[in-house]
N, C-alpha and C positions, 0 to 999 in steps of 0.2 A: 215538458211541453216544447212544442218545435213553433218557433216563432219565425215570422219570413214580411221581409219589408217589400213594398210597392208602393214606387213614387209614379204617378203619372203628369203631364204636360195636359190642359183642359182641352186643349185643339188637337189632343189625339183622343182622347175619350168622351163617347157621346154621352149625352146626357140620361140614356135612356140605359146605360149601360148596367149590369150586376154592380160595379165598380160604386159607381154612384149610390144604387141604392142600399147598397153596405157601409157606404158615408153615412149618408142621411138616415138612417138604421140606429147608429154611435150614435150622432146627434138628440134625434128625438130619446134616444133613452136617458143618456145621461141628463140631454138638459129639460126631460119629462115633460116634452112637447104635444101636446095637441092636435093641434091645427098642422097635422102633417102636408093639408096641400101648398100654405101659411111656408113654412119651413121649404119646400121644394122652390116656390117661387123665388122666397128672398136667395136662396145658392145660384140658382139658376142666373138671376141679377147679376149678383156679386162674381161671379164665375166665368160665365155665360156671355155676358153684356158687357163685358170687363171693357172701358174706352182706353186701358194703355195695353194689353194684350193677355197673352194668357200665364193661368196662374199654377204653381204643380202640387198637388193635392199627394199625404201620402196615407196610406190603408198597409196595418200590422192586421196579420192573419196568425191565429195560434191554431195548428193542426187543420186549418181548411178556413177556421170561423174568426167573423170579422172582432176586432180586440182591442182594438184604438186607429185614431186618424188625426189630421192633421193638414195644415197647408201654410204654403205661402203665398199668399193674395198680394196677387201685383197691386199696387197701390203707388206708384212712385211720388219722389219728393222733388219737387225744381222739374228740372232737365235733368233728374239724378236716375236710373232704372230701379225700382228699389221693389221689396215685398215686406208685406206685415203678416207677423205669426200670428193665424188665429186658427178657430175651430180645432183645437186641440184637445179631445179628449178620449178618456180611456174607460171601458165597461168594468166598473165593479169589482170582479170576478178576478180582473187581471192589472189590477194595482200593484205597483212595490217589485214591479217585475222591470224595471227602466224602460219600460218600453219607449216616453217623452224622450227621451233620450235618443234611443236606436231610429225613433224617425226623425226626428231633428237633426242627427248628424248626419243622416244619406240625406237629406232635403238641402241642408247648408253645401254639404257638398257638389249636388247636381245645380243648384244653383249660380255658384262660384264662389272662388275666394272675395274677391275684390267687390261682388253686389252688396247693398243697405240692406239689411235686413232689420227690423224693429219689431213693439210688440207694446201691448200696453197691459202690463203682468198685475195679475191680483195676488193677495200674497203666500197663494198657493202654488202659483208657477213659476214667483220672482227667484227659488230659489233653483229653478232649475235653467234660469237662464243665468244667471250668475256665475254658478259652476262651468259653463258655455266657455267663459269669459266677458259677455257682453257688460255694457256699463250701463247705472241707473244713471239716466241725463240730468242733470241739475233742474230741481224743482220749482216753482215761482212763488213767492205765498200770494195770498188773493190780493188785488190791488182796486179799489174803483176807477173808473175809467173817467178822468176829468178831462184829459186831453184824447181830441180822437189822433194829435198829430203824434202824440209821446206812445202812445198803445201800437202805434205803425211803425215806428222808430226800432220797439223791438220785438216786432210782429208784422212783419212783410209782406210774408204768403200770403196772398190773395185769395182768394176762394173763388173759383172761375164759375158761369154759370154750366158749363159743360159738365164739371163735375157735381154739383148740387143737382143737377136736373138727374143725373145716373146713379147716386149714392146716397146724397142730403136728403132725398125726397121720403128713403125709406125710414124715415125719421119725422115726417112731415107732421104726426101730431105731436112733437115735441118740440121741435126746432120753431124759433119764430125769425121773425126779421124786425132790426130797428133799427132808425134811422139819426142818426149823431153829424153835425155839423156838415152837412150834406155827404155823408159816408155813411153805408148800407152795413148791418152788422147782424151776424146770423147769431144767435142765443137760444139757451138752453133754459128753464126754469130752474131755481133752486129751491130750497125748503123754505125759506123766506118769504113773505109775501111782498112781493113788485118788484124783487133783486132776481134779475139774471145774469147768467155767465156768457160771456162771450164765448166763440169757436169760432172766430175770426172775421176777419173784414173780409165783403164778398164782391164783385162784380153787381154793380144795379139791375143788369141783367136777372141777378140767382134771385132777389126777391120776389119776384112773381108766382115763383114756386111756393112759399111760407104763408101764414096767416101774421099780419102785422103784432106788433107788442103791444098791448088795451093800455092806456093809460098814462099815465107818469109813471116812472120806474128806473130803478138806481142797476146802474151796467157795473159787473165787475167782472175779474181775467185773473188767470192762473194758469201755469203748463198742465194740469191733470184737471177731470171733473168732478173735484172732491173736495175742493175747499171751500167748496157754502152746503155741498149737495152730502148731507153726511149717509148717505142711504150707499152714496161709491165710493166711503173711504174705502183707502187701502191701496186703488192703482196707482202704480209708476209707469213711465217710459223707461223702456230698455230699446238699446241699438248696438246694434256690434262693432259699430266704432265712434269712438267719445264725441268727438267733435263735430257728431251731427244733430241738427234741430228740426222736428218733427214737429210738426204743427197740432191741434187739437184735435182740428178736424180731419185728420186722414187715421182718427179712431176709426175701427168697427163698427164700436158699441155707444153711440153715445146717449 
């Protein structure tokens, strides 16, 4: 089998393109999608609508036919340029052939040495970002939120409403907002009844996007969304260099 890698940059290829619908092709199979108009709009968003720029998407071809894909979705951290590894997957057919691999290393490479690169790994991919060399980031275990000043202390990032209105929103029946010691705080439900997880402190502005939290109800926080939510054990963060801190919400998937 002749395998052949293609990275593109999103602001050189249109949406409309073969390119594209050989991505979105991988996706709906592997992840036994539906709602393919559903599926084009959320890429399109994510892609398309990108508010820090564009992202480079890569497509393995075996003898012509599309075979796996893959990207790095701008997503930055701070003031930092940075991109998250997602939509990576492979058809079936063509497993056990390294292919996560052969696009991961032209993608890291056209990217650069010195860019963030991250990823929030299930424990199907954790091993192949390992092998990378990237590090798993130190864990939190779940803590409840008593102070909203001590949860800020070691949880900074803000959650701007620019980003919530471009990204958070695709999330909007899950995601709620509540409100702690006059500080706005976007959360996630858990399996628990009235226990939610935070994904951090937001700008007052981003709440108007959410449907408020019902009731009385107990906040808790952790680096992954797995420690009340047992439906997501299993992910970590990974980044290619140790000493960087990735916030919850510049997840995907949440």
């Amino acid at each position: 089998m002749d395998f052949s890698v293609d990275c593109r940059w999103t602001d050189n290829v249109p949406l409309s393109d073969k390119y594209i619908e050989d991505f979105l092709f991988i996706l709906q199979i592997t992840w036994s999608v539906e709602d393919k108009e559903g599926l084009r709009l959320d890429f399109e968003n994510r892609y398309y609508r990108n508010i820090y720029g564009p992202s480079l998407l890569t497509m393995i071809y075996c003898d012509g036919k599309p075979a796996s894909c893959g990207a790095m979705w701008r997503n930055d951290i701070g003031d930092r340029r940075a991109y998250q590894h997602i939509d990576t997957c492979t058809l079936e057919e063509f497993r056990g052939q390294g292919l996560f691999r052969k696009g991961t290393e032209k993608a890291l490479e056209l990217i650069g040495e010195e860019t963030l690169s991250y990823g929030f790994a299930n424990p199907s991919s954790l091993a192949g970002y390992l092998k990378f060399g990237w590090d798993v980031l130190k864990m939190e275990k779940p803590k409840i939120m008593f102070s909203a000043r001590k949860y800020l202390k070691s949880n900074p990032a803000m959650i701007d409403a620019e980003y919530a209105g471009w990204y958070l929103t695709t999330f909007r029946g899950r995601i709620l907002a509540a409100s702690r010691s006059g500080k706005t705080f976007l959360v996630i439900p858990t399996s628990r009844n009235r226990v939610y997880q935070i994904i951090g402190c937001a700008q007052k502005e981003a709440a108007r996007f959410f449907a408020k939290v019902p009731g009385l109800s107990l906040l808790v926080y952790s680096s992954i969304p797995t420690a009340i939510d047992s439906t997501r054990q299993g992910s970590v963060v990974v980044a290619r260099y140790k000493g960087d801190v990735i916030p919850l919400w510049k997840s995907d998937a949440l």
